[in-house]
TIVO-2410 file (N, C-alpha, C; in nm, 3 decimals):
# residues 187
REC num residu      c1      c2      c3 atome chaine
REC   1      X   9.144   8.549  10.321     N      A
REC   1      X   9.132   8.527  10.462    CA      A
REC   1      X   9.118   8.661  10.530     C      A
REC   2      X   9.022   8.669  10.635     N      A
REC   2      X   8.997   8.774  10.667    CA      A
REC   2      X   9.049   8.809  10.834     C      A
REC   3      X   9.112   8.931  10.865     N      A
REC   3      X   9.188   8.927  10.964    CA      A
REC   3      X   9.136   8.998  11.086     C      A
REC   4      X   9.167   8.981  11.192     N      A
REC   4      X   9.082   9.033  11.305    CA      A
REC   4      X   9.188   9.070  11.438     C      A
REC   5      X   9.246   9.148  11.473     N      A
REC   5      X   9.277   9.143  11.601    CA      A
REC   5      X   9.232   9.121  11.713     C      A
REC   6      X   9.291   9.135  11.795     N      A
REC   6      X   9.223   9.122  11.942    CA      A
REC   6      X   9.111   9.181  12.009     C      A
REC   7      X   9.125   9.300  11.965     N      A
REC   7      X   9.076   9.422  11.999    CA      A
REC   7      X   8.939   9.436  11.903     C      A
REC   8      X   8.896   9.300  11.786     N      A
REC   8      X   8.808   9.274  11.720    CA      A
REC   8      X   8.821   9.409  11.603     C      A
REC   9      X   8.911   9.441  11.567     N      A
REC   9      X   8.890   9.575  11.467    CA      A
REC   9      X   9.009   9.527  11.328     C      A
REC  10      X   8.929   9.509  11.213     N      A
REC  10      X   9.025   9.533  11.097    CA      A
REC  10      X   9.197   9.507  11.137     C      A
REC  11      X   9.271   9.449  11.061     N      A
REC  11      X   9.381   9.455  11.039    CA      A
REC  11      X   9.406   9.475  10.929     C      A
REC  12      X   9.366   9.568  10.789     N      A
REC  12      X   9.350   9.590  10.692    CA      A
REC  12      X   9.471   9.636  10.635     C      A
REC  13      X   9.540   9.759  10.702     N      A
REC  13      X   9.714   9.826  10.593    CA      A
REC  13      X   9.779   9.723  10.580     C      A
REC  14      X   9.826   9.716  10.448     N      A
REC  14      X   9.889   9.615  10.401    CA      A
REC  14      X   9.834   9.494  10.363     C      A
REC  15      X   9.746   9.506  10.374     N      A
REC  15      X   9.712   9.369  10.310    CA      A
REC  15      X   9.591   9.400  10.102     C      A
REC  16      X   9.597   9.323  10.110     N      A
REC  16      X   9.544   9.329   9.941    CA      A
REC  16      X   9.384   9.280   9.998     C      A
REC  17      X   9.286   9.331   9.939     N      A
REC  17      X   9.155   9.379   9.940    CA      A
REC  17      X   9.059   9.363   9.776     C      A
REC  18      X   9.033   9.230   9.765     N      A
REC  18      X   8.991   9.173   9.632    CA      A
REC  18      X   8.873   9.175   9.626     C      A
REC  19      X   8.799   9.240   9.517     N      A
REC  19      X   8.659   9.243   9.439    CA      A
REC  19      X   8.577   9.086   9.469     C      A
REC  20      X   8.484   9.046   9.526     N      A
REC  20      X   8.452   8.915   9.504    CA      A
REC  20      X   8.417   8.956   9.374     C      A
REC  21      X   8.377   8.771   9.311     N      A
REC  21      X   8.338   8.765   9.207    CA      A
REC  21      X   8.186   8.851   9.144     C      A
REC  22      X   8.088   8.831   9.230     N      A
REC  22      X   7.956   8.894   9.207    CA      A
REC  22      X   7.987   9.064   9.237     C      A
REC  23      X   8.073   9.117   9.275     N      A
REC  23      X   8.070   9.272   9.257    CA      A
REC  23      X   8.061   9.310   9.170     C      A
REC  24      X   7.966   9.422   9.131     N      A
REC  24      X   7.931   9.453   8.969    CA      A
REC  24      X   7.947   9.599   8.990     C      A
REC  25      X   7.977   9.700   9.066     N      A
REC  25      X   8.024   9.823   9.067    CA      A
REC  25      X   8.141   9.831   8.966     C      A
REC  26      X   8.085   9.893   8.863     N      A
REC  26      X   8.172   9.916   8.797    CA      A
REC  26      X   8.368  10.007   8.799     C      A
REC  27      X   8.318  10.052   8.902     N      A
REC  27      X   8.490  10.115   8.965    CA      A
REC  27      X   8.563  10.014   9.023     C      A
REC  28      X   8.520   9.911   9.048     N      A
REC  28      X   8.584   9.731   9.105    CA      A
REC  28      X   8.566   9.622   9.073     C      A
REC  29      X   8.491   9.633   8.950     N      A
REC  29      X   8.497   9.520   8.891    CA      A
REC  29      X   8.631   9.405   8.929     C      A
REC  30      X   8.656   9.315   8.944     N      A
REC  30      X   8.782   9.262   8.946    CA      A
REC  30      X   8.899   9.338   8.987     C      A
REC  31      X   8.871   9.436   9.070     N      A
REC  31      X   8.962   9.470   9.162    CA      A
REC  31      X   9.086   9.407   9.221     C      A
REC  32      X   9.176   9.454   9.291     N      A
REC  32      X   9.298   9.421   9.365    CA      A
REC  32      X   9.305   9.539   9.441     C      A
REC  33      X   9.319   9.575   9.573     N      A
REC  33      X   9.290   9.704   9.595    CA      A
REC  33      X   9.457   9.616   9.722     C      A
REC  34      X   9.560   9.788   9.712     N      A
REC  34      X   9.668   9.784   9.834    CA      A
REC  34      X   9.597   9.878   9.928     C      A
REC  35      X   9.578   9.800  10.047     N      A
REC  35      X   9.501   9.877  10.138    CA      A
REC  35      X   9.617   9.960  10.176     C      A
REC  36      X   9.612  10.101  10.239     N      A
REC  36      X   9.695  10.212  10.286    CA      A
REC  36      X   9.680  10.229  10.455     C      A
REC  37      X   9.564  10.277  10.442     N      A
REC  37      X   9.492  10.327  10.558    CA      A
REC  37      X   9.396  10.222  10.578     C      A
REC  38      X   9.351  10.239  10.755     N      A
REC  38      X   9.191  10.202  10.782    CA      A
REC  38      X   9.215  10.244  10.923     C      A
REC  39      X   9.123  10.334  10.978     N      A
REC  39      X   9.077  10.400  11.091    CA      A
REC  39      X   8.932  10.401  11.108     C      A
REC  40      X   8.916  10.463  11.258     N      A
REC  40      X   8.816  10.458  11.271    CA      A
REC  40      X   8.679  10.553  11.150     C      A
REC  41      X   8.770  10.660  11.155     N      A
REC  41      X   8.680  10.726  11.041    CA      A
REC  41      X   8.686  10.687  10.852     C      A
REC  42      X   8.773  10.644  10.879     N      A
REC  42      X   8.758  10.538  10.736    CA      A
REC  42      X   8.873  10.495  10.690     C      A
REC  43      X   8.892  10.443  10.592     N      A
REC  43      X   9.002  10.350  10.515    CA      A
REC  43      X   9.036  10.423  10.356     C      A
REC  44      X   9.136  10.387  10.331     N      A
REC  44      X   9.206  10.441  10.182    CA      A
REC  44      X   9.280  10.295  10.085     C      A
REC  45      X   9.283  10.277   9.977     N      A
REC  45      X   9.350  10.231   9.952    CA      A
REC  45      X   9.368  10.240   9.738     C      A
REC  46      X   9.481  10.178   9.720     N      A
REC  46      X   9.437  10.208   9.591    CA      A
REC  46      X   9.456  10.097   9.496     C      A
REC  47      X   9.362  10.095   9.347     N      A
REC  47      X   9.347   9.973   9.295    CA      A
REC  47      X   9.504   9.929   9.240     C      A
REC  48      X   9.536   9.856   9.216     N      A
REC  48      X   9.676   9.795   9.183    CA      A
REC  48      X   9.680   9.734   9.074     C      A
REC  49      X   9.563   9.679   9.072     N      A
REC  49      X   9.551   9.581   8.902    CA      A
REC  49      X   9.525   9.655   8.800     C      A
REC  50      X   9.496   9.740   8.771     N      A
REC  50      X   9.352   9.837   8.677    CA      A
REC  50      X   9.521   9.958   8.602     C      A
REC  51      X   9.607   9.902   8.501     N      A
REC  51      X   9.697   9.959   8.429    CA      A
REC  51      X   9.612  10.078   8.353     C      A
REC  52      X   9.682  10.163   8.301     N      A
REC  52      X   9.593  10.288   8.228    CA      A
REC  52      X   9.652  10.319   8.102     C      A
REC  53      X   9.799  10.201   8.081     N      A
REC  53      X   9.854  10.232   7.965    CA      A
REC  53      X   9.895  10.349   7.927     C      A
REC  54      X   9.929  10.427   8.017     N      A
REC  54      X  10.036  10.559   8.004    CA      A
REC  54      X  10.127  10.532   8.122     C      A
REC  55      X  10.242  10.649   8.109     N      A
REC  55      X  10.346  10.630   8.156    CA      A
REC  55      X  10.332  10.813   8.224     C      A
REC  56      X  10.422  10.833   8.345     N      A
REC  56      X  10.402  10.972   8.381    CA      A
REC  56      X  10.441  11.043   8.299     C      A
REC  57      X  10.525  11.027   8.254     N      A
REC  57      X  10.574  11.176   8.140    CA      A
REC  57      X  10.468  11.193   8.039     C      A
REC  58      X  10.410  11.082   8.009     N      A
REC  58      X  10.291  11.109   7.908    CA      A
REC  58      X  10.132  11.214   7.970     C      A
REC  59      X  10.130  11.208   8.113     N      A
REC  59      X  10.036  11.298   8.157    CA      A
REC  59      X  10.083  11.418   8.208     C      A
REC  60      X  10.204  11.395   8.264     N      A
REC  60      X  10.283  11.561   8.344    CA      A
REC  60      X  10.420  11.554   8.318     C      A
REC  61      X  10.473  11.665   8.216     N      A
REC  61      X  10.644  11.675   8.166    CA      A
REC  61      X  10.700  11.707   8.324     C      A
REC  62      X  10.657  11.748   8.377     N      A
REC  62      X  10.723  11.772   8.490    CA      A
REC  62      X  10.764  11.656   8.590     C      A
REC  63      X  10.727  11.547   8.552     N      A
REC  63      X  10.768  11.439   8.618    CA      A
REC  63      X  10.936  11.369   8.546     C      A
REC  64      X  10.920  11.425   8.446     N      A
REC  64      X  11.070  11.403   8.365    CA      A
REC  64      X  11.158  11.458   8.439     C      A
REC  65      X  11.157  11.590   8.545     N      A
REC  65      X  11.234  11.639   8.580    CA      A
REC  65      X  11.346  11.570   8.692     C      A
REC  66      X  11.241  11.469   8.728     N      A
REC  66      X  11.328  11.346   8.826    CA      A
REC  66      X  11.292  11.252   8.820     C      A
REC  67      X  11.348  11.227   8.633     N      A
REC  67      X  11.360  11.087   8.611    CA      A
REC  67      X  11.205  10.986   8.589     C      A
REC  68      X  11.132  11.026   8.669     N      A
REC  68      X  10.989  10.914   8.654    CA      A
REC  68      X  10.918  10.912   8.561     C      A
REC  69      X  10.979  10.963   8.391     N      A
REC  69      X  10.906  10.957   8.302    CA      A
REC  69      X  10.822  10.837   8.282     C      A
REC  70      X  10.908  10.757   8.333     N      A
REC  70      X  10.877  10.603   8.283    CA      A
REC  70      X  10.783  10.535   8.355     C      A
REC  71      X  10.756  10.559   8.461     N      A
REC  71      X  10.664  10.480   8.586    CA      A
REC  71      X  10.514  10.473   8.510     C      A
REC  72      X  10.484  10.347   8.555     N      A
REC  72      X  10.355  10.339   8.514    CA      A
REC  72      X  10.239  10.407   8.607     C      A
REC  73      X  10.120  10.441   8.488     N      A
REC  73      X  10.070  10.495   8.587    CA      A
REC  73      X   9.892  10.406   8.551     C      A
REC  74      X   9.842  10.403   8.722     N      A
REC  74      X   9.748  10.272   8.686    CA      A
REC  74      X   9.646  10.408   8.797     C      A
REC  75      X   9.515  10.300   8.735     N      A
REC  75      X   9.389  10.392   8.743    CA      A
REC  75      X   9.362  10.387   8.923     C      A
REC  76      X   9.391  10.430   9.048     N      A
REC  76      X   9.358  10.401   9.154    CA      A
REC  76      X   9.238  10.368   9.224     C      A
REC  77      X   9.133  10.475   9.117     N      A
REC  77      X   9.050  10.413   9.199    CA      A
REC  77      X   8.943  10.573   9.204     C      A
REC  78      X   8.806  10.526   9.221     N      A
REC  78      X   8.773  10.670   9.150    CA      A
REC  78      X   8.734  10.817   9.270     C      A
REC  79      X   8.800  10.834   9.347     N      A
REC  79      X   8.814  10.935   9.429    CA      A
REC  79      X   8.938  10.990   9.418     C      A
REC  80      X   8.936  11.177   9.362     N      A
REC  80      X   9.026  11.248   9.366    CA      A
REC  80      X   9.095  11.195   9.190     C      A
REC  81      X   9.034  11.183   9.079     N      A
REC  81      X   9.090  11.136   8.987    CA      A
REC  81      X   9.161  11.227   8.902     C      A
REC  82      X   9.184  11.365   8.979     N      A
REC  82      X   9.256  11.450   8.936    CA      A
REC  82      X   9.394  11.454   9.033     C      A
REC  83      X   9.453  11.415   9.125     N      A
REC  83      X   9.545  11.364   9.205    CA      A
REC  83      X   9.619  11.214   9.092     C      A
REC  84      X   9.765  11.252   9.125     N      A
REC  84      X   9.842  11.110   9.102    CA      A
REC  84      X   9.896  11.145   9.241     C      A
REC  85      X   9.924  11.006   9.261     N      A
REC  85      X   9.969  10.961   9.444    CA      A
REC  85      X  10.083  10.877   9.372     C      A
REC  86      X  10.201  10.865   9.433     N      A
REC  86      X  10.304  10.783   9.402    CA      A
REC  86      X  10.346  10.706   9.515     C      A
REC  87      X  10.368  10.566   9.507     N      A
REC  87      X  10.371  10.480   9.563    CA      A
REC  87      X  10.463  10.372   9.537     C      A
REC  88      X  10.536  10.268   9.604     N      A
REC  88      X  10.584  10.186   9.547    CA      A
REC  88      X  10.618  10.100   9.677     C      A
REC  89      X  10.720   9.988   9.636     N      A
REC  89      X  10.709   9.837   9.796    CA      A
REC  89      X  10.879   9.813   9.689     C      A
REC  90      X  10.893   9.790   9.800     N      A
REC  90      X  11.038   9.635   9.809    CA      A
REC  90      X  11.032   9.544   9.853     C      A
REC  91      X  11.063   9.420   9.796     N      A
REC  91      X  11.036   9.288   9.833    CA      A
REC  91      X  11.147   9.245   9.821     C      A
REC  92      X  11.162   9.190   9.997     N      A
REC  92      X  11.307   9.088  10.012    CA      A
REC  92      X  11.233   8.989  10.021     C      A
REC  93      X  11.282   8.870   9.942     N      A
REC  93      X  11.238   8.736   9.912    CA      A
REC  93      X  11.310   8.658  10.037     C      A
REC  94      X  11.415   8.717  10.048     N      A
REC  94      X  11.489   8.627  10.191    CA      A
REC  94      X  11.417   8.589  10.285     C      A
REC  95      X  11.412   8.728  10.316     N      A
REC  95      X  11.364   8.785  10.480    CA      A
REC  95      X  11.210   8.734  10.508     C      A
REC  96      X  11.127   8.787  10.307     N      A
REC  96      X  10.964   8.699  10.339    CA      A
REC  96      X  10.935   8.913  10.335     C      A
REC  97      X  10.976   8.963  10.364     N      A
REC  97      X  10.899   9.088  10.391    CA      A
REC  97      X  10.925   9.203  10.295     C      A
REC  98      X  10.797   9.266  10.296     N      A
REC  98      X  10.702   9.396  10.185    CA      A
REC  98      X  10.700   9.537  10.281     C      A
REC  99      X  10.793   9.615  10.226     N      A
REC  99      X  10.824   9.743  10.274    CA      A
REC  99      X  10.715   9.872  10.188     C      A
REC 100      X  10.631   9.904  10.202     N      A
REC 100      X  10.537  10.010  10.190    CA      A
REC 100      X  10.567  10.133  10.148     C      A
REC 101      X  10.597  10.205  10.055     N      A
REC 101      X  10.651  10.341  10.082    CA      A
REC 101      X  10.544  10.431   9.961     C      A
REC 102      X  10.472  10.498  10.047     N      A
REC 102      X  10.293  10.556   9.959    CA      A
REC 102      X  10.283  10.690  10.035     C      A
REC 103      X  10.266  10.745   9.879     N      A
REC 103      X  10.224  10.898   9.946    CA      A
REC 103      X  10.323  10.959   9.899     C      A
REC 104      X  10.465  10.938   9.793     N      A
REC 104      X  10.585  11.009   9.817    CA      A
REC 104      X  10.582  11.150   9.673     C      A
REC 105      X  10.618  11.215   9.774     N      A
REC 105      X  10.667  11.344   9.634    CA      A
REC 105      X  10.762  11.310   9.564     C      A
REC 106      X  10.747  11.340   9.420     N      A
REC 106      X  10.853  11.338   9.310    CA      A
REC 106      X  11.006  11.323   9.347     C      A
REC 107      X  11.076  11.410   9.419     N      A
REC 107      X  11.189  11.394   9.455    CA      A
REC 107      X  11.269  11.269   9.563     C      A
REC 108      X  11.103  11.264   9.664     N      A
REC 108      X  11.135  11.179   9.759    CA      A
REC 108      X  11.156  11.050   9.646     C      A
REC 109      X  11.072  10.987   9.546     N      A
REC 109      X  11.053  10.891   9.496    CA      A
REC 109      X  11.198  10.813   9.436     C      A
REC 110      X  11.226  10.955   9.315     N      A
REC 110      X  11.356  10.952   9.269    CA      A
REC 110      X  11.423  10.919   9.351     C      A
REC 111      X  11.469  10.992   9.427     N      A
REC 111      X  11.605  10.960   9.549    CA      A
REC 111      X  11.537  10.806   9.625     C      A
REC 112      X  11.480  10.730   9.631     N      A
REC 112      X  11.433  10.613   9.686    CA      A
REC 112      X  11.513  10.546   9.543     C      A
REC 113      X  11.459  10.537   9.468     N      A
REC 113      X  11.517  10.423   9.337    CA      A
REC 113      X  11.675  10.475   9.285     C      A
REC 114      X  11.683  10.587   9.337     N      A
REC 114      X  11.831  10.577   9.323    CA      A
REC 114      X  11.888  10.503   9.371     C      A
REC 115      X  11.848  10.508   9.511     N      A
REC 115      X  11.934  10.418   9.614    CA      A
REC 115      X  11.884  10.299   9.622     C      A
REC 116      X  11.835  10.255   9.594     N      A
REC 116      X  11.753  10.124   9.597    CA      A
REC 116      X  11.649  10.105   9.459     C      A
REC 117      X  11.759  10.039   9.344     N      A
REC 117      X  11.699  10.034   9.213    CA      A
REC 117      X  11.576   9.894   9.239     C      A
REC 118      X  11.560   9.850   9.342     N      A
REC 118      X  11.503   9.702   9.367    CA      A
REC 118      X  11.325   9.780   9.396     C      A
REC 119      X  11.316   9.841   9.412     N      A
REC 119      X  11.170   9.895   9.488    CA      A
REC 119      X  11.128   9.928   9.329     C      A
REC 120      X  10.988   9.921   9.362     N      A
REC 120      X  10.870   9.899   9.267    CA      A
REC 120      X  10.794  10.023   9.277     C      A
REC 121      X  10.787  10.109   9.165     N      A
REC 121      X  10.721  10.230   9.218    CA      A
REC 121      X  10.636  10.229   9.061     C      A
REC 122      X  10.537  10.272   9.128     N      A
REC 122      X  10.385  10.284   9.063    CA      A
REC 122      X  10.349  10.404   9.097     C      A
REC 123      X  10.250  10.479   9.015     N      A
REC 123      X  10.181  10.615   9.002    CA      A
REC 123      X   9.999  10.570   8.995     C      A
REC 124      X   9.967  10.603   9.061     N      A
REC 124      X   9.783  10.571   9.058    CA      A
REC 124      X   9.736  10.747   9.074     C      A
REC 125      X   9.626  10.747   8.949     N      A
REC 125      X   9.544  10.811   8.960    CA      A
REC 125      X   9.455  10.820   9.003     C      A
REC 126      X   9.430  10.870   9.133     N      A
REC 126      X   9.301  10.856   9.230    CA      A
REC 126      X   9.319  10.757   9.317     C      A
REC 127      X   9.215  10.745   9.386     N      A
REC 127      X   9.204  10.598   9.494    CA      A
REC 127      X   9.078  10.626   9.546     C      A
REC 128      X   9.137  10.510   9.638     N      A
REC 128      X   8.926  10.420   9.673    CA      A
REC 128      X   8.973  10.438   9.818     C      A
REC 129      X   8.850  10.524   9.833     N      A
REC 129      X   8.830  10.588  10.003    CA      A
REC 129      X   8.716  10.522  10.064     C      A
REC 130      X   8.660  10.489  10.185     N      A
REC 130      X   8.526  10.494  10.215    CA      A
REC 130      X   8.504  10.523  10.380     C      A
REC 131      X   8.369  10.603  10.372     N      A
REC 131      X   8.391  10.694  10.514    CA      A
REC 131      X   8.380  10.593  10.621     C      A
REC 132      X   8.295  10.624  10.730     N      A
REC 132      X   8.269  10.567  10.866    CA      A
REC 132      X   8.207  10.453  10.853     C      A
REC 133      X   8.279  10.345  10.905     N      A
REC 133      X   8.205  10.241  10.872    CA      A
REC 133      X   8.136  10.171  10.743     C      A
REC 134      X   8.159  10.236  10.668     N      A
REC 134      X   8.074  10.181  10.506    CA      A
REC 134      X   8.180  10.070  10.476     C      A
REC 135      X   8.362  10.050  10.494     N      A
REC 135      X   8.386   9.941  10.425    CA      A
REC 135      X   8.370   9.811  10.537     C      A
REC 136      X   8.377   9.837  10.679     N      A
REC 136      X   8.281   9.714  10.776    CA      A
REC 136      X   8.173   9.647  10.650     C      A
REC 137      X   8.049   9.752  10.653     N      A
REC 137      X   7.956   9.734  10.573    CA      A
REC 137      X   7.961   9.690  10.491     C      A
REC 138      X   8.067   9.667  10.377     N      A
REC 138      X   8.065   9.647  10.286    CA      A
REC 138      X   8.131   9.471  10.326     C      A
REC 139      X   8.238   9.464  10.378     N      A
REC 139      X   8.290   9.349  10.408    CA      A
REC 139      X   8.192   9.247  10.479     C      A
REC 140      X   8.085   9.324  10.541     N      A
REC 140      X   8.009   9.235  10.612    CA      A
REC 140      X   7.899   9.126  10.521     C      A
REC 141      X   7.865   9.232  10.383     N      A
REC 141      X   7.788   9.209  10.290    CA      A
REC 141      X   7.888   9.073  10.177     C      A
REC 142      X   7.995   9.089  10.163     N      A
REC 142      X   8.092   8.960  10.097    CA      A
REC 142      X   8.108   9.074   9.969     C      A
REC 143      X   8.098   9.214   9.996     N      A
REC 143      X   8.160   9.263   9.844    CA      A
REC 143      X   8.283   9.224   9.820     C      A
REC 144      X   8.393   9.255   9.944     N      A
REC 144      X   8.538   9.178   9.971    CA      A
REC 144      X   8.597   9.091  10.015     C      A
REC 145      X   8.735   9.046   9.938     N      A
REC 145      X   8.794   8.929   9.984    CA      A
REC 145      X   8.939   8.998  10.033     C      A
REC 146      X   8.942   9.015  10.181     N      A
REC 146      X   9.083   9.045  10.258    CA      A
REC 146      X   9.190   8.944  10.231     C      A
REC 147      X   9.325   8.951  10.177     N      A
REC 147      X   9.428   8.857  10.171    CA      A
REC 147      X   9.547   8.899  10.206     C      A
REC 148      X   9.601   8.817  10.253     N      A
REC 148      X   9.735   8.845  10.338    CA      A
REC 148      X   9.811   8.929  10.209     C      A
REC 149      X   9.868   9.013  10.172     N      A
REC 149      X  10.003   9.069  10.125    CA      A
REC 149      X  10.064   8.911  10.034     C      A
REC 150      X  10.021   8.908   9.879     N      A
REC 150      X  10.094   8.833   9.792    CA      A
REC 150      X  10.208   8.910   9.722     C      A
REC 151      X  10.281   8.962   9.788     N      A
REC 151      X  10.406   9.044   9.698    CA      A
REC 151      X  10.460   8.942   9.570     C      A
REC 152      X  10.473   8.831   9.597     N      A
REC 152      X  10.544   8.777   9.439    CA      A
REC 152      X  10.458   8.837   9.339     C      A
REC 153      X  10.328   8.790   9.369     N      A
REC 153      X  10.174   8.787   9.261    CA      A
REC 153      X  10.182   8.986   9.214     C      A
REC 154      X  10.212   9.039   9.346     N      A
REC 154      X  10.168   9.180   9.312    CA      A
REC 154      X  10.279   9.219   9.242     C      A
REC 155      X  10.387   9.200   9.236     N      A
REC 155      X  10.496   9.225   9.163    CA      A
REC 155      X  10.496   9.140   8.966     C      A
REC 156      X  10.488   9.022   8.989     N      A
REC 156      X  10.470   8.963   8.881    CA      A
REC 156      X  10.362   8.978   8.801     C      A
REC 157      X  10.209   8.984   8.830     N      A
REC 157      X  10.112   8.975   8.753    CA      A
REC 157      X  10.043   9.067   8.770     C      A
REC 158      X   9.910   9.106   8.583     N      A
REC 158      X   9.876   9.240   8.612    CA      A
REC 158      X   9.770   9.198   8.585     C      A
REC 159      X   9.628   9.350   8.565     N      A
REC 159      X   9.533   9.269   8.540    CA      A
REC 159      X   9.451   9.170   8.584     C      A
REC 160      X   9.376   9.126   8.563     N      A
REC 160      X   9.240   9.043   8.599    CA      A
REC 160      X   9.339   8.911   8.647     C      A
REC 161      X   9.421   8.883   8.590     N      A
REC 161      X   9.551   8.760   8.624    CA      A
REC 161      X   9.598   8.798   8.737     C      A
REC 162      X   9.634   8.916   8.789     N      A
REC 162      X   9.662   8.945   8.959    CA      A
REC 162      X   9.541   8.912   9.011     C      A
REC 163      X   9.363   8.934   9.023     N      A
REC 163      X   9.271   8.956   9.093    CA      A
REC 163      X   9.239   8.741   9.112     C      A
REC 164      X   9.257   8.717   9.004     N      A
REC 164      X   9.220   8.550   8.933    CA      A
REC 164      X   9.334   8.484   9.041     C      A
REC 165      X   9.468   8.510   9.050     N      A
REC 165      X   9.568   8.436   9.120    CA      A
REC 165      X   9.560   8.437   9.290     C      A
REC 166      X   9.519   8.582   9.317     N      A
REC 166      X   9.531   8.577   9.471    CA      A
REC 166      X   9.378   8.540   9.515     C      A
REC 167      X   9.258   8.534   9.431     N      A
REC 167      X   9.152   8.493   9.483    CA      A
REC 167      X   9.129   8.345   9.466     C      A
REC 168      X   9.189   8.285   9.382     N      A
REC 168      X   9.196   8.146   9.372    CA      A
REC 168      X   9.333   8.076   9.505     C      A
REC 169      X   9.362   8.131   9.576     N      A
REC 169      X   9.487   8.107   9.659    CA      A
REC 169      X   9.417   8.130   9.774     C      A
REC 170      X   9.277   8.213   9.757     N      A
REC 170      X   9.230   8.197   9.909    CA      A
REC 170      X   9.130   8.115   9.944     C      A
REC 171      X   9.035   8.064   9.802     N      A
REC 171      X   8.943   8.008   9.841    CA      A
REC 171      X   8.898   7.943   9.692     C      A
REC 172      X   8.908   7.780   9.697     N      A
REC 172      X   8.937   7.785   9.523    CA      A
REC 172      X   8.714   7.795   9.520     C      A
REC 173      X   8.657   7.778   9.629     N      A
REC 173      X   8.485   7.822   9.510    CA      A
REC 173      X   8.480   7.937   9.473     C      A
REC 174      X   8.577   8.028   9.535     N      A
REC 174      X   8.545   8.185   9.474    CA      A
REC 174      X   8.652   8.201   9.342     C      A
REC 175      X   8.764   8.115   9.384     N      A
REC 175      X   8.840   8.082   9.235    CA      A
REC 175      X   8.759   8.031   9.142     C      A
REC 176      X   8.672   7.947   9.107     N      A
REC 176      X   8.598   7.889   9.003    CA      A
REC 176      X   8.509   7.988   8.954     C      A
REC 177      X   8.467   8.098   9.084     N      A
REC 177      X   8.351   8.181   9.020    CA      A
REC 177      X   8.403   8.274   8.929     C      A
REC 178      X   8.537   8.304   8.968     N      A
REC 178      X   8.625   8.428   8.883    CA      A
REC 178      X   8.666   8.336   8.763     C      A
REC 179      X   8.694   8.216   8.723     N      A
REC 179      X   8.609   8.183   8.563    CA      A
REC 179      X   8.558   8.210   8.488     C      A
REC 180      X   8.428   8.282   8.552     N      A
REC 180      X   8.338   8.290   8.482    CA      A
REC 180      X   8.359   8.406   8.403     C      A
REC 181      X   8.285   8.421   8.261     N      A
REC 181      X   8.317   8.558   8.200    CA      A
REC 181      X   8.271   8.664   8.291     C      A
REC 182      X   8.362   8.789   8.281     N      A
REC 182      X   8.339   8.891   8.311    CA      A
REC 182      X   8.162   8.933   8.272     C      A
REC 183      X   8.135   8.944   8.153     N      A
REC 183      X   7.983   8.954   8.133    CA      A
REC 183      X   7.889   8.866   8.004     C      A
REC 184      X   7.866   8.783   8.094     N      A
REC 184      X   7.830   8.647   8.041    CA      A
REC 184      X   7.699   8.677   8.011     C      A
REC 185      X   7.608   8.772   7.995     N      A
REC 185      X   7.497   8.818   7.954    CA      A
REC 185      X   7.536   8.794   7.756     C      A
REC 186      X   7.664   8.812   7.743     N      A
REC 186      X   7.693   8.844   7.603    CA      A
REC 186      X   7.735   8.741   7.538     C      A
REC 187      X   7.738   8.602   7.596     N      A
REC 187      X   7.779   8.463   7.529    CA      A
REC 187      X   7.682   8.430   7.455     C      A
***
């Protein structure tokens, strides 16, 4: 579902930003993108689904130094793929609400999960930027599917199974199309 204020401009931070099915750019294939930013001069956000199967201590010992050996670290997205950005959300199931906390330095991070072992912190290498107006453009064209913030889904499921769950929850013909094999040229 795609969101609009008053003021007719994007309501994009925070919300999850899905690959339609026919996107064949290979940097989004089956995307899940946590939007960050969106301004007038452009938008940021980074992929969420796309795991890289390392852990931080496995790319920088220096992340051992506070504790985040362990955090996973997932592919963001291909701008700046020499940058890790650390990021992570808390989800009160009570309340219904997804607390944001992106952008944090090593220490800030640690001292967050100290105090609050409940928050979800993720490491992305790189992220998906686009300048003036190009992601309008792009949204206008149906490359994307805007969806409200699924924190259970983004917390629980990874992979093409996160992109498959929240796009079938918004619209089941674009759910049927994400069925289809990834590259069905090869059946």
């Amino acid at each position: 579902m795609f969101h609009e204020s008053e003021e007719n401009s994007f309501r994009i931070p925070g919300s999850l930003m899905l690959a339609h099915p026919h996107l064949t750019d290979p940097n989004f294939v089956r995307s899940v993108i946590l939007m960050t930013a969106h301004e007038e001069d452009g938008s940021l956000g980074v992929v969420v689904n796309k795991g890289s199967g390392q852990k931080l201590g496995e790319v920088d010992s220096s992340f051992r130094d506070y504790g985040l050996e362990e955090v996973p670290l997932y592919i963001g997205g291909p701008v700046a793929t020499d940058q890790v950005i650390l990021g992570g959300w808390k989800i009160d199931p009570v309340l219904g609400s997804f607390k944001l906390f992106f952008g944090l330095e090593p220490a800030s991070a640690a001292s967050k999960l100290e105090e609050d072992p409940g928050i979800s912190l993720r490491a992305f290498r790189g992220y998906a930027g686009w300048g003036k107006g190009q992601l309008e453009s792009e949204l206008s064209n149906n490359a994307w599917v805007v969806s409200d913030m699924d924190s259970q889904a983004l917390s629980e499921l990874e992979g093409d199974d996160l992109w498959r769950h929240v796009i079938i929850n918004i619209n089941l013909e674009l759910g049927l199309m994400s069925l289809a094999p990834e590259h069905p040229e090869v059946n």
